[in-house]
N, C-alpha and C positions, 0 to 999 in steps of 0.2 A: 377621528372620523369613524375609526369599525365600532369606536365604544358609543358613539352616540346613537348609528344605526343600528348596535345590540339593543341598545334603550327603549330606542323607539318602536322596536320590532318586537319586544318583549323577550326579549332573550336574557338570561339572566347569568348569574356564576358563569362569568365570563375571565378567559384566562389569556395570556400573549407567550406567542412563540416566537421569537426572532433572529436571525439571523445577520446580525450587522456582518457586513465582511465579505459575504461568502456570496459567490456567484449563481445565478442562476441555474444554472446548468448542470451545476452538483445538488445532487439527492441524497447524497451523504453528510449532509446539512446539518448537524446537532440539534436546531431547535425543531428541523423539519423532522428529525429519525425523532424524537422526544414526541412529536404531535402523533405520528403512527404509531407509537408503542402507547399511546392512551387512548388510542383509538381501538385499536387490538382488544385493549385491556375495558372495552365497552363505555370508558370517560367522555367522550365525545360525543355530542348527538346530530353538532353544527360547525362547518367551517366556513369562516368570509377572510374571503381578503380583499385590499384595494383593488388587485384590477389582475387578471390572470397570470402577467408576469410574476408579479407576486410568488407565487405558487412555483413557477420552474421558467427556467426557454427552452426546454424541450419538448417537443412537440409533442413525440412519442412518450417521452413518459407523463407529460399534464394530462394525455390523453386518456393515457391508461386507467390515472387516479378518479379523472372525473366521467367516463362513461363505466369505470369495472369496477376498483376497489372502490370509491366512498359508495355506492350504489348497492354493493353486494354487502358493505356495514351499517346498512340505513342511516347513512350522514348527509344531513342535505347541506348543499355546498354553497355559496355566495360570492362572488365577484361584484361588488360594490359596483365601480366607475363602470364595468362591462355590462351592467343591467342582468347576469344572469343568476338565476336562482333555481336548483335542479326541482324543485316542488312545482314550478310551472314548466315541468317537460324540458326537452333537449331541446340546446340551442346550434341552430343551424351556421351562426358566425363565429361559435366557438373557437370552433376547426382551424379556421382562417384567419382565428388573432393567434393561437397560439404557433400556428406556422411565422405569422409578423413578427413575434417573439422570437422566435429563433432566429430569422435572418438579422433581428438586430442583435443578437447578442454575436451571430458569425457577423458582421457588420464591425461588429467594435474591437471584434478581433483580432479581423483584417488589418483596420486602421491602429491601433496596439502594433503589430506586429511591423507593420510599416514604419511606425515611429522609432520599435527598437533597431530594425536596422538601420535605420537613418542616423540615429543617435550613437548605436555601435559602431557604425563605419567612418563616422569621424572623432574616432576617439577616445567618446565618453564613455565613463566604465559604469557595465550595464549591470555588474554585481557588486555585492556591499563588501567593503573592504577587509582583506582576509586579517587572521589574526596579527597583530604588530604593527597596523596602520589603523587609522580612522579616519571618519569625514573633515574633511576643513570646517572648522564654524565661521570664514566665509565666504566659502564656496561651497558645496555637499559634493559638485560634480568632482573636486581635487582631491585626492588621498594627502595626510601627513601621518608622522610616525607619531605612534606610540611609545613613548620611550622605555616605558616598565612593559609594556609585550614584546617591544622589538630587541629587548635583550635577551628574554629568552630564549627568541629565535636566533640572535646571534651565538648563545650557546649550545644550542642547536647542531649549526653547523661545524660551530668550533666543535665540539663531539664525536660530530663525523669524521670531518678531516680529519680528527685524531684518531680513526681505525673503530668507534665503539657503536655495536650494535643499535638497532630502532632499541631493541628489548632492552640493552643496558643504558640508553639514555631515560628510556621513558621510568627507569626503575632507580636513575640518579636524580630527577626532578619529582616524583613522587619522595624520596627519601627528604629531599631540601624542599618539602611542605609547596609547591609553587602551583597554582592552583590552571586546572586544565583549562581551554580556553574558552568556553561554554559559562562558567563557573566565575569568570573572571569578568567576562561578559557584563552577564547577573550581577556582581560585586559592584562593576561603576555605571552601574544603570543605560549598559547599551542595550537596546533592543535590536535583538538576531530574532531568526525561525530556529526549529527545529526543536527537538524536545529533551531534556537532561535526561540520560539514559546513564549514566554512572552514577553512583549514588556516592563513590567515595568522590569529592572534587578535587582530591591533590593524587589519584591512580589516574596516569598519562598511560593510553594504550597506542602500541608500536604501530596502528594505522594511522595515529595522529600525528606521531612521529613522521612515518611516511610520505605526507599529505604534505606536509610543510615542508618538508627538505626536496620536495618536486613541484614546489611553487614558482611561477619561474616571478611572478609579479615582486617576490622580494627585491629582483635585479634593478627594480623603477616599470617596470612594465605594465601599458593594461594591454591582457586577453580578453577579448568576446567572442562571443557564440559559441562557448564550450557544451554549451547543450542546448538541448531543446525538445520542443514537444509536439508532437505529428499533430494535433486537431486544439481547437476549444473546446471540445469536447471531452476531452483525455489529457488531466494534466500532469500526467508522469514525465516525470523531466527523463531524457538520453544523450549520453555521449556523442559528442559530435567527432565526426573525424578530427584530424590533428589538421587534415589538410583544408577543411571550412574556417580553422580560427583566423581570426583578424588578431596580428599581433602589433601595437604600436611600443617602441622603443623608449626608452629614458623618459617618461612624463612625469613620474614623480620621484623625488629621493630615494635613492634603492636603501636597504636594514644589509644587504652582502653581495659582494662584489660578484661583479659576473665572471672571470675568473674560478673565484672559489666556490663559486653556485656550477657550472660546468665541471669542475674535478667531483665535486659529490654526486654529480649524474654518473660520473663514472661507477664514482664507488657502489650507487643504488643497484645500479644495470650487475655488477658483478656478486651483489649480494642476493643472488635470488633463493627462494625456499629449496633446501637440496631435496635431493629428490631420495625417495627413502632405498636403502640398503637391502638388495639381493637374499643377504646372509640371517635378515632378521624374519624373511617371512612374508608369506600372502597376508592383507587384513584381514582382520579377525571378521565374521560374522557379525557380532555383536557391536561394533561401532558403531558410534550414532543413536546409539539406541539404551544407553544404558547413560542413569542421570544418580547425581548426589541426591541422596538423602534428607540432607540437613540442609544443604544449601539450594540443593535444585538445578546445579553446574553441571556439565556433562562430563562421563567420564569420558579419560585419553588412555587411549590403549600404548602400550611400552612395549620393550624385549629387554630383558636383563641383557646389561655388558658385559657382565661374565661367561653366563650361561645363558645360550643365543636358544635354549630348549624353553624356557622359563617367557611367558608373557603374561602381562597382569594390568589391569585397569587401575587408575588413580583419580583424586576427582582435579580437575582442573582450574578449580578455587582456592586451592590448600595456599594458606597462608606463607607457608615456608618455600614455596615451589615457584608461585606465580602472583607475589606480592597481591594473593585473594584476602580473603576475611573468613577462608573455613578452617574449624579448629584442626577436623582430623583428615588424613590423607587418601584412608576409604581403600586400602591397596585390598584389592581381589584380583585374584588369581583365573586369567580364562579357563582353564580346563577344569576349577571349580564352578565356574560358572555353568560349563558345560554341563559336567557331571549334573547340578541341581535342574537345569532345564531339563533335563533326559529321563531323570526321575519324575517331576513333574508329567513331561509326555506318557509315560507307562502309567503313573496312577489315573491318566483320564483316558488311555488307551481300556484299563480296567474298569474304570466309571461304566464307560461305552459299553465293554462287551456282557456287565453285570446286568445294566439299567440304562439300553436303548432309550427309551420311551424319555426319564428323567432328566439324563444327559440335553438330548433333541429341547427339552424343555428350556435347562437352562442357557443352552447355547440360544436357544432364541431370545431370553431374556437378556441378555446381552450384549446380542447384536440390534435387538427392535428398536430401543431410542436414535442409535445413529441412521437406519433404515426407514422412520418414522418421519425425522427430522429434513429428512435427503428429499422423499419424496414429497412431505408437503412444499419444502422451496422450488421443485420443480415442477409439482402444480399451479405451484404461485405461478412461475413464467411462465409457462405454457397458457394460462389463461392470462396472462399479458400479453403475450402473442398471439395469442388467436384476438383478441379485443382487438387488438392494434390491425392485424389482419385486414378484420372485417372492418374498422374505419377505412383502410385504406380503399376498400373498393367504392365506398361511398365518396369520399376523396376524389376517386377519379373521376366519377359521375358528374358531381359537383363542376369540379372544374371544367371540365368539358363543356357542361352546360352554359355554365359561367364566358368561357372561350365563344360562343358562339353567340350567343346573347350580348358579347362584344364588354361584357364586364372584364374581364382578363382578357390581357394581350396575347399575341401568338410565343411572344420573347417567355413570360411569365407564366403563358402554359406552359412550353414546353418543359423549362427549370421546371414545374413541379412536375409534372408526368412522369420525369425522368427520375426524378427523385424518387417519388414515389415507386414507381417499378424498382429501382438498385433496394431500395428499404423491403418493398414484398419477396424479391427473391430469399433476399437474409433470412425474413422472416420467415420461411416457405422452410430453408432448412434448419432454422432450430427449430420449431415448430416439431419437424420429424425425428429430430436429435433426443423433443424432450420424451415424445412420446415413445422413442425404441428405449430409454432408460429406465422410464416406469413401466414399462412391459416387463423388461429383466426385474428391475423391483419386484412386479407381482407376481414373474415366474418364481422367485425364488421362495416368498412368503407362503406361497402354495406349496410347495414342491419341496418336500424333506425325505424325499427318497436320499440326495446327497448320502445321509447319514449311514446307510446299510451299506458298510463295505465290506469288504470281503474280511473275513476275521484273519487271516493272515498278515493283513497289510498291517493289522496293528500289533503281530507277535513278533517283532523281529527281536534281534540279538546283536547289537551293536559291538 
C-alpha cells in the first residue's frame, strides 16, 4: 500500500523500515533508530506510514516527532489511512488519535497482564523452561526433562553435596568440553532470549553455577511472578519479593530430590563471598579503574601472602589464573603505579606553570567532544520538552472545548485533564533540570579562570 501511494505520489527511491516484533511504545526500535540516523544523516526527505500507530503509542513521543523533529529536518510526514500530510499544515485530530493509540496499547496491557495472572494463578508456567527441562511436544503448557541437560544438573548438585566450589565446578565442566547452556541451546535449535555474551561455549561461569543450584523448579515445581514490570511503558523486568511468588508443588518430574535440593540451600547460604581481611589493607585507589592491555579484562587488585606490605594488580583473564584465554598475567605493582601517576601529575603540574595559555588549550581539547556531545542531547530534550509543553496547553484547550460542545464526556475529560496536568508538572521540572545543566555547561566553556591556581598548590612534595 505505502509503495503504491509512493508511486502514485511521485516519490521515488523509496526504502522500508520495519520492525516486525517490537511494540509500539519502544523507540529504541532498530528499524525506527536506523530511519533517524538517515535522517540526521540528510537521507530522508519523506516519511509515510499506514496510519499513526505505525510510528509509535506514545503520545508524547509521536508528538514530539511529528510537530518538532521531522519539521525542524524538513521531512514531510504522511499517515496514509489517517489522511494526514504535514505539507497541508497541522492536523487538528492528530493529537486525539495519537492519545487513542496509547490507550490501546495501555488497553492491551491491561488485558495481557490479567491474562497472566489468571494463567499464573492456576498453575501454568508463565516462563520458558529452565535449563534440564523442555516443552512437551504435546502439550507446551507441561515441562519434561531433558535428559542430556538434566544430567548435567544432576552433576551439579552431585558436586555440591560433595563440598566443591561454584568456581571448582564450573572449572570441572569447562575441562570435560560440556557446553554452557546458552550454547547448548543454540546446538539443538531451541529458541531462548538473551544474547551469547561468552565467547568460549564450553567456560561455565560460577553465576551459572549459582542460578542453577537455587532453582528450586528442578524439585518438580512451577514458580510465578518471580518478576515483573511497573508500566507498558518500562519494560525492565524486577524482582518480586519472595513473598508475591505463587508456588505450585510436584507438577512435573523433579532432575533432584527435594531432600538434596534443601541440604545444598544450606550449603549456598553458608558459602557466602568472605569478607576481605583487616591485615591486608584499605583498597587501593586505583580499582576498577585499571583494564588489560591485550585483553581489555579488568585488573584485580591482590596483597601478597607473605608479605602483607607488597600489593599488585593482575589481569583477571590470565589463562592460568582464571580458566581466561590471556597469555600474560600483566603483574604490576600499586606503588609502581603510584610512583608513575605522580610523576605524570608533576610533568603537567610543570606543563601548567611553563604554558598556562597551551595547557588551558589542550585541556579544553579534550574535554569539548564529551561537553559537546552532553550538551547537544540535552538540547535535544529540552526542546522535546518544551514542544510537548506547549501541545499540552493546546491539549487542554481542546478538550475542554471538546467537553462542552458535549463531543467528550465528563468521565473522558476528566482522565485526560488529569493526565494531562501529572505529564506538564513532570514536564515543568525537567524542563528546568535541563536548562540549569546547560547553564553550568555554558558557565564553564566561558570561564577558565579554573586554570589560575595558586602556584603552590601545584609544588607540593610528596
Amino acid at each position: 500500500m505505502l509503495k503504491r501511494f509512493a508511486k502514485e505520489n511521485g516519490l521515488t527511491n523509496t526504502r522500508y523500515y520495519v520492525d516486525d516484533g517490537y511494540t509500539g511504545t519502544n523507540f529504541e526500535r532498530p528499524g525506527f533508530q536506523k530511519l533517524i540516523e538517515d535522517i540526521d544523516l540528510g537521507y530522508i526527505s519523506t516519511v509515510i506510514v499506514k496510519d499513526l500507530s505505525r510510528l509509535g503509542r506514545r503520545y508524547d513521543m509521536v508528538g514530539y516527532y511529528m510537530d518538532t523533529y521531522f519539521p525542524d529536518r524538513d521531512v514531510r510526514f504522511i499517515a496514509v489511512n489517517d489522511n494526514i500530510d504535514s505539507d497541508e499544515g497541522e492536523s487538528e485530530i492528530a493529537p486525539f488519535k495519537n492519545v487513542l493509540n496509547e490507550f490501546y496499547a495501555r488497553d492491551i496491557s491491561k488485558k495481557c497482564r490479567s491474562s497472566y495472572r489468571i494463567r499464573g494463578s492456576t498453575g501454568e508456567p508463565l516462563a520458558p523452561p529452565p535449563y534440564g527441562y523442555i516443552k512437551s511436544p504435546d502439550n507446551p503448557k507441561k515441562w519434561v526433562i531433558d535428559p542430556e541437560a538434566a544430567q548435567v544438573v544432576r552433576d551439579i548438585f552431585k558436586m555440591a553435596l560433595e563440598g566443591k566450589s561454584n568456581e571448582t565446578i564450573a572449572r570441572i565442566l569447562q575441562e570435560r568440553k560440556v557446553l554452557i547452556p546458552m550454547a547448548y541451546w543454540q546446538e539443538k535449535g531451541i529458541r531462548k532470549g538473551g544474547k551469547v555474551t561468552q565467547p568460549n561455549k564450553y567456560k561455565w561461569c560460577k553465576t551459572t553455577i549459582t542460578k542453577i543450584l537455587t532453582q528450586q523448579e528442578y524439585c518438580g515445581d512451577i514458580i510465578n511472578f518471580k518478576a515483573y514490570s511497573k508500566s507498558y511503558k518500562n519494560k525492565k523486568r524486577y524482582d518480586n519479593p519472595k513473598e508475591n511468588w505463587v508456588i505450585f508443588k510436584d507438577v512435573h518430574e523433579p532432575i533432584i530430590s527435594r531432600d538434596d535440593f534443601e541440604l545444598v540451600q544450606a550449603l549456598v547460604v553458608k558459602t557466602k563471598r568472605r569478607a576481605p581481611k583487616q591485615e591486608n589493607g584499605e583498597k587501593n585507589m586505583f580499582c576498577d579503574f585499571l583494564y588489560c592491555a591485550d585483553c581489555g579484562s579488568k585488573l584485580w587488585y591482590h596483597t601478597n601472602t607473605t608479605n602483607k606490605e607488597i600489593h599488585f594488580f593482575s589481569c583477571s583473564n590470565y589463562k592460568k589464573d582464571t580458566r581466561g584465554n590471556c597469555e600474560s598475567r600483566h603483574y604490576i605493582r600499586a606503588d609502581a603505579i603510584e610512583q608513575v601517576v605522580m610523576l605524570e601529575l608533576r610533568r603537567l603540574a610543570k606543563y601548567l606553570e611553563t604554558d598556562e595559555e597551551e595547557f588551558a588549550e589542550l585541556l579544553a581539547e579534550k574535554t569539548n567532544s564529551d561537553m559537546l556531545a552532553e550538551q547537544k542531547n540535552l538540547e535535544t530534550e529540552l526542546n522535546r520538552a518544551t514542544a510537548r509543553n506547549e501541545m499540552l496547553t493546546s491539549l487542554f484547550a481542546k478538550t475542554y472545548e471538546d467537553n462542552v460542545s458535549g463531543k467528550l464526556s465528563d468521565e473522558m475529560y476528566m482522565e485526560l485533564s488529569h493526565k494531562y496536568e501529572v505529564e506538564r508538572l513532570e514536564l515543568k521540572t525537567k524542563i528546568f533540570e535541563y536548562k540549569e545543566r546547560l547553564a553550568k555547561i555554558s558557565e564553564m566553556e566561558q570561564n577558565k579562570d579554573f586554570l589560575r591556581l595558586s602556584g603552590s598548590l601545584w609544588r607540593w612534595n610528596p
